[in-house]
VEXDREN-2710 file (C-alpha; in Angstrom, 1 decimal):
% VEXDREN-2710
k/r/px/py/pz
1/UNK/-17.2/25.0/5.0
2/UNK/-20.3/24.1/3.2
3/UNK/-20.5/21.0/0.8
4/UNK/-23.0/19.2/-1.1
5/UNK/-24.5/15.8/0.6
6/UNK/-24.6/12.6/-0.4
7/UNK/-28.0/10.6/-1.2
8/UNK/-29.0/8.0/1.3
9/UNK/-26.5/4.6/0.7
10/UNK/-26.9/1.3/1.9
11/UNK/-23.7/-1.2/1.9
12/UNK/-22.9/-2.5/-1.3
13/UNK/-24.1/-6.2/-2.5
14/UNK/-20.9/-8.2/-1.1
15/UNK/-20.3/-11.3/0.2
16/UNK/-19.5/-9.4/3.4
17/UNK/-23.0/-7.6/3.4
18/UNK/-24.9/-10.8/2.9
19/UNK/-22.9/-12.5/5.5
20/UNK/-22.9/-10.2/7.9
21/UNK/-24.0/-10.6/11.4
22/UNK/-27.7/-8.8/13.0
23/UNK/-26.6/-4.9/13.2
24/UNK/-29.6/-2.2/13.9
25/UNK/-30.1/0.9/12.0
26/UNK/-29.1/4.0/13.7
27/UNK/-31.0/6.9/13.2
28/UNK/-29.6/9.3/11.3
29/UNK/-28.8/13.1/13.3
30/UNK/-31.6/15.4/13.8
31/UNK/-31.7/18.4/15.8
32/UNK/-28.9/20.1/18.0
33/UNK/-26.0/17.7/19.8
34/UNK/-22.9/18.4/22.2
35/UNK/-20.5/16.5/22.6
36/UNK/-17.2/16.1/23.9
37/UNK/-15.9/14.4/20.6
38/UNK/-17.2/14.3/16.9
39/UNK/-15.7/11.1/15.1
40/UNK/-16.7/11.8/11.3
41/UNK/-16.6/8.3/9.8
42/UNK/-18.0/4.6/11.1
43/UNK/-14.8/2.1/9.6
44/UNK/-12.3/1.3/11.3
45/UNK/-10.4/4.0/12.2
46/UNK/-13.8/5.7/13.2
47/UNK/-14.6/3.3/15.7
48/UNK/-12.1/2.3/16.9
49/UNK/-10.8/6.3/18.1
50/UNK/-14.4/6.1/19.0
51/UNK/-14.1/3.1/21.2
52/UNK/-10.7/4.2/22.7
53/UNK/-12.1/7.7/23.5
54/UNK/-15.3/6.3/25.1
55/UNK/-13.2/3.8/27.0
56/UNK/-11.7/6.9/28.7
57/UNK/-14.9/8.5/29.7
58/UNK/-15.6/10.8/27.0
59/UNK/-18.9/11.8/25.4
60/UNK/-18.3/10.8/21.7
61/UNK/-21.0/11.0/18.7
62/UNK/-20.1/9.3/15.9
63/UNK/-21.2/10.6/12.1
64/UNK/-21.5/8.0/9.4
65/UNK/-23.0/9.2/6.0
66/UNK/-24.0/5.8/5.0
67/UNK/-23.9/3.0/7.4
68/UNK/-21.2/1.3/10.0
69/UNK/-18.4/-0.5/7.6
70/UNK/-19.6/1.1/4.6
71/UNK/-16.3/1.9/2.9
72/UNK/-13.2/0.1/2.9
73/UNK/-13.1/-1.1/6.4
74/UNK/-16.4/-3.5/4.7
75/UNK/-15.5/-4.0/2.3
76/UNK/-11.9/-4.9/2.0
77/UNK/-10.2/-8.1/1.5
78/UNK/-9.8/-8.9/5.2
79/UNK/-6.2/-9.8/5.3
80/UNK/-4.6/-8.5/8.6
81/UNK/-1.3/-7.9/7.5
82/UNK/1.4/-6.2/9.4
83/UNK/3.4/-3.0/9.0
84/UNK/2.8/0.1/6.6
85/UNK/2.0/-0.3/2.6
86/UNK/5.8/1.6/2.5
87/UNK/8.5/-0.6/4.7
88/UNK/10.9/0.0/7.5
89/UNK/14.0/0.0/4.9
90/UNK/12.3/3.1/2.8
91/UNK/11.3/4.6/5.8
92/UNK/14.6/4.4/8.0
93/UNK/16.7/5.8/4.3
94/UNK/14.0/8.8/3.6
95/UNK/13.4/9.8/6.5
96/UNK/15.9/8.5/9.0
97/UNK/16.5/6.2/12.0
98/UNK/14.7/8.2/14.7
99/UNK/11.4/8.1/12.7
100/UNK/11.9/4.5/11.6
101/UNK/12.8/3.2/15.1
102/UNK/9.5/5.3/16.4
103/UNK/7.2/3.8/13.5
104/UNK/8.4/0.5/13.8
105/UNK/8.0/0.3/17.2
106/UNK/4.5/0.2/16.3
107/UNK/4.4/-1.8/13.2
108/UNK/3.0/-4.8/14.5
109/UNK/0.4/-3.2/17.0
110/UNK/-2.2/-3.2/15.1
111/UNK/-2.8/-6.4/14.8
112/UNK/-2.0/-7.1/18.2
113/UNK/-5.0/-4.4/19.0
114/UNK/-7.7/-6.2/16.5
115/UNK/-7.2/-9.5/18.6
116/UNK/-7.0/-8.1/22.0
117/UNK/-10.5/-6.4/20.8
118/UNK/-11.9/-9.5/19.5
119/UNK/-11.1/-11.4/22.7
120/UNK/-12.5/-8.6/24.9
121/UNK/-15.8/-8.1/23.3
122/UNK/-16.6/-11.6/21.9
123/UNK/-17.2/-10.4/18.3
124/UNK/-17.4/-12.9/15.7
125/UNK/-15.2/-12.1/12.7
126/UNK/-14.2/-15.7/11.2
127/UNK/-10.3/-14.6/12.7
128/UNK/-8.2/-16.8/11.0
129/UNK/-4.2/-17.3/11.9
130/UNK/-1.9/-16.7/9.6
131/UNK/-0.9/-14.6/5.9
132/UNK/1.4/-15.5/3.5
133/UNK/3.3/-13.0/1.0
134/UNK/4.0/-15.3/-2.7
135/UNK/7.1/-15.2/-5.4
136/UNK/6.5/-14.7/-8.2
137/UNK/10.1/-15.3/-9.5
138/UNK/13.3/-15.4/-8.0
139/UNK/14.0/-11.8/-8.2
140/UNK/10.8/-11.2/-5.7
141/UNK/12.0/-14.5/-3.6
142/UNK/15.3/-13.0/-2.8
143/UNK/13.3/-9.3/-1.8
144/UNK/11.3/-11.9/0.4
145/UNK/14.7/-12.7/2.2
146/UNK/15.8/-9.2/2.5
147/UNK/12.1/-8.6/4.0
148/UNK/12.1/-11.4/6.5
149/UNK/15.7/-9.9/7.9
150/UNK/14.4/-6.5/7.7
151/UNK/11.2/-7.4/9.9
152/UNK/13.5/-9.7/12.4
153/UNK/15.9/-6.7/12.8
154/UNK/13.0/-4.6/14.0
155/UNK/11.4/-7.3/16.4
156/UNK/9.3/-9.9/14.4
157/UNK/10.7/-13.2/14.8
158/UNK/7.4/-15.1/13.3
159/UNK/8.4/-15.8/9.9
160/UNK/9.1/-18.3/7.9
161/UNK/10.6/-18.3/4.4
162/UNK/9.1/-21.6/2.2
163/UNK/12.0/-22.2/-0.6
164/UNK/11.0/-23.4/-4.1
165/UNK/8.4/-26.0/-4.3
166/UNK/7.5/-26.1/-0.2
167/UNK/5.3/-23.4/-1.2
168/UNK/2.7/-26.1/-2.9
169/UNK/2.4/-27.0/0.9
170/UNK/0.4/-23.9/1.7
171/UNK/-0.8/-22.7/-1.8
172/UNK/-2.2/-25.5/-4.4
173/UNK/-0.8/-23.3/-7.1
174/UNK/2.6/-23.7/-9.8
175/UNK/2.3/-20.0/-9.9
176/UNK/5.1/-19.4/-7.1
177/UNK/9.1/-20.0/-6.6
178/UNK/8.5/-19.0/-2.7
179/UNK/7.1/-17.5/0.0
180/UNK/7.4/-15.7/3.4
181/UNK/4.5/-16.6/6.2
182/UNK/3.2/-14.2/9.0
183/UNK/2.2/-16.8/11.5
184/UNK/1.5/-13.2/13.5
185/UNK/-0.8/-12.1/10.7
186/UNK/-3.9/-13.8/9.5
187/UNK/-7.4/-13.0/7.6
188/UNK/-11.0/-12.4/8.8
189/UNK/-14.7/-11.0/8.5
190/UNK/-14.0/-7.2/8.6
191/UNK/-17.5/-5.6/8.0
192/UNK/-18.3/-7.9/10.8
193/UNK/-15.2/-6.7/13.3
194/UNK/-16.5/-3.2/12.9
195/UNK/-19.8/-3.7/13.4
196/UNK/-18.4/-5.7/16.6
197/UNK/-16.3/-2.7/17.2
198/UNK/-19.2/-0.1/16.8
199/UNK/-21.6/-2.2/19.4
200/UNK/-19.0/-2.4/21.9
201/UNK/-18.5/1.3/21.7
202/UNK/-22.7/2.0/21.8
203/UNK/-22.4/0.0/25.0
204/UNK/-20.1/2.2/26.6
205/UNK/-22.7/5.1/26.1
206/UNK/-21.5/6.0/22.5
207/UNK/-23.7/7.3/20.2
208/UNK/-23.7/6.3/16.1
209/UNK/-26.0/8.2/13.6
210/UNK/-26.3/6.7/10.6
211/UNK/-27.2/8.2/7.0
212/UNK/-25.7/11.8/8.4
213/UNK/-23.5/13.2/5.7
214/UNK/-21.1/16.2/6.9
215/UNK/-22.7/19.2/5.2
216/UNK/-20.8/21.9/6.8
217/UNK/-18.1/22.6/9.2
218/UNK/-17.1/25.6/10.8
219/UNK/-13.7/25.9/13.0
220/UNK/-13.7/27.2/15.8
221/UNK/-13.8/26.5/19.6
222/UNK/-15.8/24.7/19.8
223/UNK/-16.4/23.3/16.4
224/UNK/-19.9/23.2/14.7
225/UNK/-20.8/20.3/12.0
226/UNK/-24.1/20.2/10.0
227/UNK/-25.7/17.5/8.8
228/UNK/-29.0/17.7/6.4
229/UNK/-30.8/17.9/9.9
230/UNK/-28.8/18.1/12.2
231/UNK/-26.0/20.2/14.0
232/UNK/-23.4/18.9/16.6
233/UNK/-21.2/21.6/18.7
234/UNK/-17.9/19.7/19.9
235/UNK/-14.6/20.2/21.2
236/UNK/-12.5/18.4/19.3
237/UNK/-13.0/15.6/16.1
238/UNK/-12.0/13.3/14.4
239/UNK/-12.1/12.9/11.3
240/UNK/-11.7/9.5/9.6
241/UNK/-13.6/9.0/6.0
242/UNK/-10.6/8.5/4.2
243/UNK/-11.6/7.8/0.8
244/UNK/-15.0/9.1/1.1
245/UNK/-14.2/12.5/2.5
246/UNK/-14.4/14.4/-0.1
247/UNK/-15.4/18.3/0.3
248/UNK/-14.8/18.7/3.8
249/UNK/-11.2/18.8/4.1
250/UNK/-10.3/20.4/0.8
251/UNK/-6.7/21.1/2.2
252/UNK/-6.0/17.8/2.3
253/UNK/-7.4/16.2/-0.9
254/UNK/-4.7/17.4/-3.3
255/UNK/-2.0/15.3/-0.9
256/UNK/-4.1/12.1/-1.5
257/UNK/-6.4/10.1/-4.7
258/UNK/-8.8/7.4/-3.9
259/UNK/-8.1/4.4/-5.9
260/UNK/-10.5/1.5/-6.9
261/UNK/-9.8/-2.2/-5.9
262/UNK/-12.3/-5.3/-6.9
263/UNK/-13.3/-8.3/-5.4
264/UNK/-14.9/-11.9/-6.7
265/UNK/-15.9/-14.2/-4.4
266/UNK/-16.8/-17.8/-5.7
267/UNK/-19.8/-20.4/-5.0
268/UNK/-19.2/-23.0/-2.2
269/UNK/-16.6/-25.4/-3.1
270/UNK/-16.7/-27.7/-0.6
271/UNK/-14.2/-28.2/2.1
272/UNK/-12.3/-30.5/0.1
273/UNK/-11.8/-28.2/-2.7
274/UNK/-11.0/-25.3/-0.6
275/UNK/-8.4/-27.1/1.3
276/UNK/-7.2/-28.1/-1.8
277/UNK/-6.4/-24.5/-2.9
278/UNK/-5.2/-23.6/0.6
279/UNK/-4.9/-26.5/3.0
280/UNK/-3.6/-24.5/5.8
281/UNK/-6.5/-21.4/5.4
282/UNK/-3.7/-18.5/4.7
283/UNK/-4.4/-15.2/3.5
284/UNK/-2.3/-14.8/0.3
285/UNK/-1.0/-11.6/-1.5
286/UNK/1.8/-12.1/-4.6
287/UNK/4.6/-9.8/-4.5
288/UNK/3.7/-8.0/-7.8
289/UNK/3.4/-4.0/-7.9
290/UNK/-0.4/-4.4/-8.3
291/UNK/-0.7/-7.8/-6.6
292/UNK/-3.3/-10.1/-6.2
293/UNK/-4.6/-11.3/-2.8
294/UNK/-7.3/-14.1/-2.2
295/UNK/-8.1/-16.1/0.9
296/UNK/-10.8/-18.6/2.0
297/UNK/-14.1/-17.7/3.6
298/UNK/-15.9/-19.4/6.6
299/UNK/-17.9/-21.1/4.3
300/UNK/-15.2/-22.6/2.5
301/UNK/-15.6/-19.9/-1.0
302/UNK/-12.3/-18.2/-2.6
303/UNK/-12.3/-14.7/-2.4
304/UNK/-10.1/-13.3/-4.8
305/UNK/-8.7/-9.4/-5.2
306/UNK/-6.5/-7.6/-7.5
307/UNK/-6.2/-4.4/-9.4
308/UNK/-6.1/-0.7/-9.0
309/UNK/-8.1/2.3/-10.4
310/UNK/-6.9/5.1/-9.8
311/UNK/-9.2/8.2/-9.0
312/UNK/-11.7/5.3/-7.7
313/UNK/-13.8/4.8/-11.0
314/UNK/-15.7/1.2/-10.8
315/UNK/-15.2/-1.2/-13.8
316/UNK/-18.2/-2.0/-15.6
317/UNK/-17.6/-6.1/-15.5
318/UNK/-15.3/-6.5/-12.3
319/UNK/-15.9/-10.2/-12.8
320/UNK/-14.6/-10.0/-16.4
321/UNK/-11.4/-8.1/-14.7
322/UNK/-10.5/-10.5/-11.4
323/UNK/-11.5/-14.0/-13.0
324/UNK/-8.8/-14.0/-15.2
325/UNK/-6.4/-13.5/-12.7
326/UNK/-7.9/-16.2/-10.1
327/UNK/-7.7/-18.8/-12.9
328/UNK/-4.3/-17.4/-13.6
329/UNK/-3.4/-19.1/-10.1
330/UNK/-6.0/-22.0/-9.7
331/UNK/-6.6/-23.3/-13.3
332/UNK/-9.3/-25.7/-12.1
333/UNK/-11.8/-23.1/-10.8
334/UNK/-12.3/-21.8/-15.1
335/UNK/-16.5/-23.7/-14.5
336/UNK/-16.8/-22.2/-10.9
337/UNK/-19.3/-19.7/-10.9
338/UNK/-19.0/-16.8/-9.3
339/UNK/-21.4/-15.5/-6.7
340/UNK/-20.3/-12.1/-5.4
341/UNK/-18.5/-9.1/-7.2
342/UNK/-18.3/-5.6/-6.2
343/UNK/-15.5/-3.3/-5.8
344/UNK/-14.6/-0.2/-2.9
345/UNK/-11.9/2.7/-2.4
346/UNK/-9.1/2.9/-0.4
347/UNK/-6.9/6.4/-0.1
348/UNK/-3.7/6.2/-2.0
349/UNK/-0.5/8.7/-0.8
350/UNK/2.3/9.9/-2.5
351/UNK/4.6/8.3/-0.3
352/UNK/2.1/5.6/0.8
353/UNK/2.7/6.2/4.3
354/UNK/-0.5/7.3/6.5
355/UNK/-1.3/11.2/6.7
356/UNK/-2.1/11.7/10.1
357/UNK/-2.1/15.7/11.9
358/UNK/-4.3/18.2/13.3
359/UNK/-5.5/21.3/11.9
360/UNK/-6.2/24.5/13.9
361/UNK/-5.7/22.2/17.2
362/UNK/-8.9/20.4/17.4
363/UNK/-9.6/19.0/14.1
364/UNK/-7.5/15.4/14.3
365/UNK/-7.4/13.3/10.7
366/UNK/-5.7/9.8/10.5
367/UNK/-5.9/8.3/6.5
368/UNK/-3.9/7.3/4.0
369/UNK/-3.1/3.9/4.8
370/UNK/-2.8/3.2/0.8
371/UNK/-4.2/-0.5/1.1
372/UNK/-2.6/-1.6/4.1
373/UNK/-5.4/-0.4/6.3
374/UNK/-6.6/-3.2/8.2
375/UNK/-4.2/-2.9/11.0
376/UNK/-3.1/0.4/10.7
377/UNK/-6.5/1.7/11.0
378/UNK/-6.8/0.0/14.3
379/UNK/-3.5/1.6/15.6
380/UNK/-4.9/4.9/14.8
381/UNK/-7.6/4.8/16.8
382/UNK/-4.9/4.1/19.7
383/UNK/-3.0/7.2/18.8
384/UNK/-6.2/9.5/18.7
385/UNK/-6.8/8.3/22.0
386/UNK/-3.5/8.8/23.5
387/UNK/-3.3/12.2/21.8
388/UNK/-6.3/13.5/22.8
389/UNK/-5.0/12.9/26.9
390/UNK/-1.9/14.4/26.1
391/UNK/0.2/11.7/25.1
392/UNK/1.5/13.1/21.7
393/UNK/4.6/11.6/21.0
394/UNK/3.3/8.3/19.2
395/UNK/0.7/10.5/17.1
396/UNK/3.5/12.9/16.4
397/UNK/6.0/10.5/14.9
398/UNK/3.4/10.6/12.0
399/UNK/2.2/13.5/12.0
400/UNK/5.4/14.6/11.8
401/UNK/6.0/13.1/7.8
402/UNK/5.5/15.4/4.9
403/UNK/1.8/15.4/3.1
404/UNK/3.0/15.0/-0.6
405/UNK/1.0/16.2/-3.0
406/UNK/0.6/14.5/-6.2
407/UNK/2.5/15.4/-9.4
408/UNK/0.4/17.2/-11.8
409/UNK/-2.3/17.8/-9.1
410/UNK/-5.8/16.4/-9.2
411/UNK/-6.1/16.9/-12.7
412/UNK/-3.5/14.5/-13.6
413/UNK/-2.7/12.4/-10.8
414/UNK/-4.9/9.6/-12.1
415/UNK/-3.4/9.1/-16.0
416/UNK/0.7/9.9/-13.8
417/UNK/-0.5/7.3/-11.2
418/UNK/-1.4/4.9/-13.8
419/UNK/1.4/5.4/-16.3
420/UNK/3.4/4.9/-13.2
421/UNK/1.8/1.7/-12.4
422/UNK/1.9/0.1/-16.0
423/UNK/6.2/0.7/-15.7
424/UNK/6.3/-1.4/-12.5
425/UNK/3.9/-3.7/-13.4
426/UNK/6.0/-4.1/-16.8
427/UNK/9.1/-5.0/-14.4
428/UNK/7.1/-7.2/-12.5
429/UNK/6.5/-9.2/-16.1
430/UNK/9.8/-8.6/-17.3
431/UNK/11.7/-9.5/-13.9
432/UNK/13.7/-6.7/-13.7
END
């Protein structure tokens, strides 16, 4: 399948970009490659298949059409949060115990893999311990309860429910009647972990080419992808561009919609002021259908996220969209200036549950993660691996859920998705 490239892109002007640590350039494709594997895609779960693939011995070339980290996995709001954007209790009642028991038997891995890789390869990410989920009134306190039991029924016991006003303990805030804490989870640098991710991988013999848009690809065994200059001949790929896939999986795009989240981060405060705001350095998301999430930096600035658009369309002030709701919770910061604001895409599903599968038995895809992607991103690349030597049964269990497609297809999945959104979000308001 042929489709139109995309025009050289550098990473966008974030906080994260500017703070990033030393990463070359990798040339982009030119001329004719084989390779064992073809990993379309340089986030997360991109290099980290990669990583696991090369780990076992296999020649693996991985095509980025901009550079390492620059979708979601760089831009994201770095919170490593556990499980799936869609919980256990949904799961278990659409889709029964089996599936549940097999998908929550992995729920927590992911962020068990980002530290383990952390540890092993020395990368410098700013890991912090620690995320907290916030009340927003009792109705959402007492879902907190149910979710605490829920997660402790299916293995994690590091919780910790904060009732009424011991939430000012972690959050300088009147905003919340409670909270749950993840001492398991916890926030970091995440253009920085992939680009820790992607070195480890070149040092294994792996092989990254920047600026090397998919152009064509042609099934078959083995499979051919073009790039503007470029061809590779492979056995088997992987693809993982989620949200910026477009035109080179067209069976799949109908089944998913990228959506549009924005980001502010502040000036310095100081580490009194910052500790002020959050004296224990948790990553904070509310409980609302479109939530907000904010968290500290290693230079003591609030970054602050919130919002959907759905179809992916950027806002033309994001600051004039994501202060108001930062000085919704901290009042004080209405004369901080802001330094940083840029939004990115994540892929949205029906059911928000991961789409992962193969097509014509060598094409592998992993996506989806509908803004819980962090970790689940990083268990992905553990299931590519095991898949690829055979071991199928964790990669099955999701390849194995349905692919929904949206309601009124691509033409009006966005204004359904949004009228959708504006009926929860009117609960959230309304309590109910």
């Amino acid at each position: 399948m042929k489709v139109k490239a995309n025009a050289a892109r550098d990473h966008v002007a974030s906080w994260y970009a500017a703070s990033a640590n030393p990463a070359p350039r990798r040339p982009s494709l030119e001329g004719h490659v084989q390779s064992d594997v073809c990993v379309v895609g340089a986030g997360f779960t991109g290099i980290s298949a990669a990583l696991h693939l090369a780990e076992q011995g296999l020649k693996v070339v991985v095509l980025e059409a901009s550079r390492v980290g620059f979708g979601a996995s760089g831009r994201n709001g770095g919170q490593i949060v556990n499980s799936y954007s869609r919980d256990m209790d949904m799961i278990e009642s659409r889709y029964g115990a089996e599936t549940a028991r097999a998908l929550g038997d992995m729920a927590f891995e992911g962020n068990r893999i980002i530290r383990q890789r952390v540890a092993q390869h020395g990368i410098d990410c700013d890991l912090r311990d620690g995320n907290l989920f916030a009340a927003c009134n009792r109705k959402q306190m007492a879902g907190l309860r149910e979710h605490k039991a829920l997660w402790e029924r299916y293995g994690h016991q590091q919780l910790e429910l904060l009732e009424e006003q011991a939430v000012k303990r972690e959050v300088g805030s009147d905003r919340y009647t409670g909270a749950l804490i993840d001492h398991s989870g916890g926030h970091l640098h995440p253009l920085n972990l992939v680009l820790g991710q992607a070195a480890a991988f070149e040092s294994l013999g792996g092989v990254i080419h920047e600026q090397s848009p998919v152009t064509g690809l042609t099934h078959g065994d083995p499979v051919t992808i073009t790039t503007p200059a470029g061809r590779i001949t492979t056995s088997r790929v992987v693809m993982a561009g989620n949200a910026y896939l477009q035109g080179v999986l067209p069976e799949l795009e109908g089944k998913s919609m990228p959506c549009g989240t924005q980001i502010i981060v502040t000036e310095p405060l100081g580490e009194d002021r910052a500790r002020a705001l959050l004296p224990n350095d948790l990553a904070v998301e509310d409980c609302n259908y479109l939530l907000d999430y904010y968290r500290l930096t290693a230079d003591n600035r609030l970054l602050y996220g919130g919002g959907v658009n759905y179809g992916g369309q950027d806002p033309a002030d994001i600051e004039a969209v994501i202060r108001p709701k930062m000085e919704t919770t901290f009042p004080g910061l209405k004369e901080v200036s802001i330094d940083y604001a840029w939004s990115g895409n994540f892929l949205m599903t029906l059911n928000r549950l991961p789409q992962f599968g193969v097509i014509n038995d060598n094409v592998y895809y992993a996506q989806g993660y509908s803004g819980h992607g962090v970790t689940c991103t990083h268990l992905a690349g553990r299931l590519i691996g095991e898949v690829m030597i055979g071991r199928e049964e964790r990669f099955d269990a999701f390849a194995g859920l349905p692919h929904l497609p949206f309601p009124g297809g691509r033409m009006f999945r966005v204004p359904l998705s949004a009228l959708g959104a504006w009926y929860y979000s009117t609960r959230d308001r309304l309590c109910v």
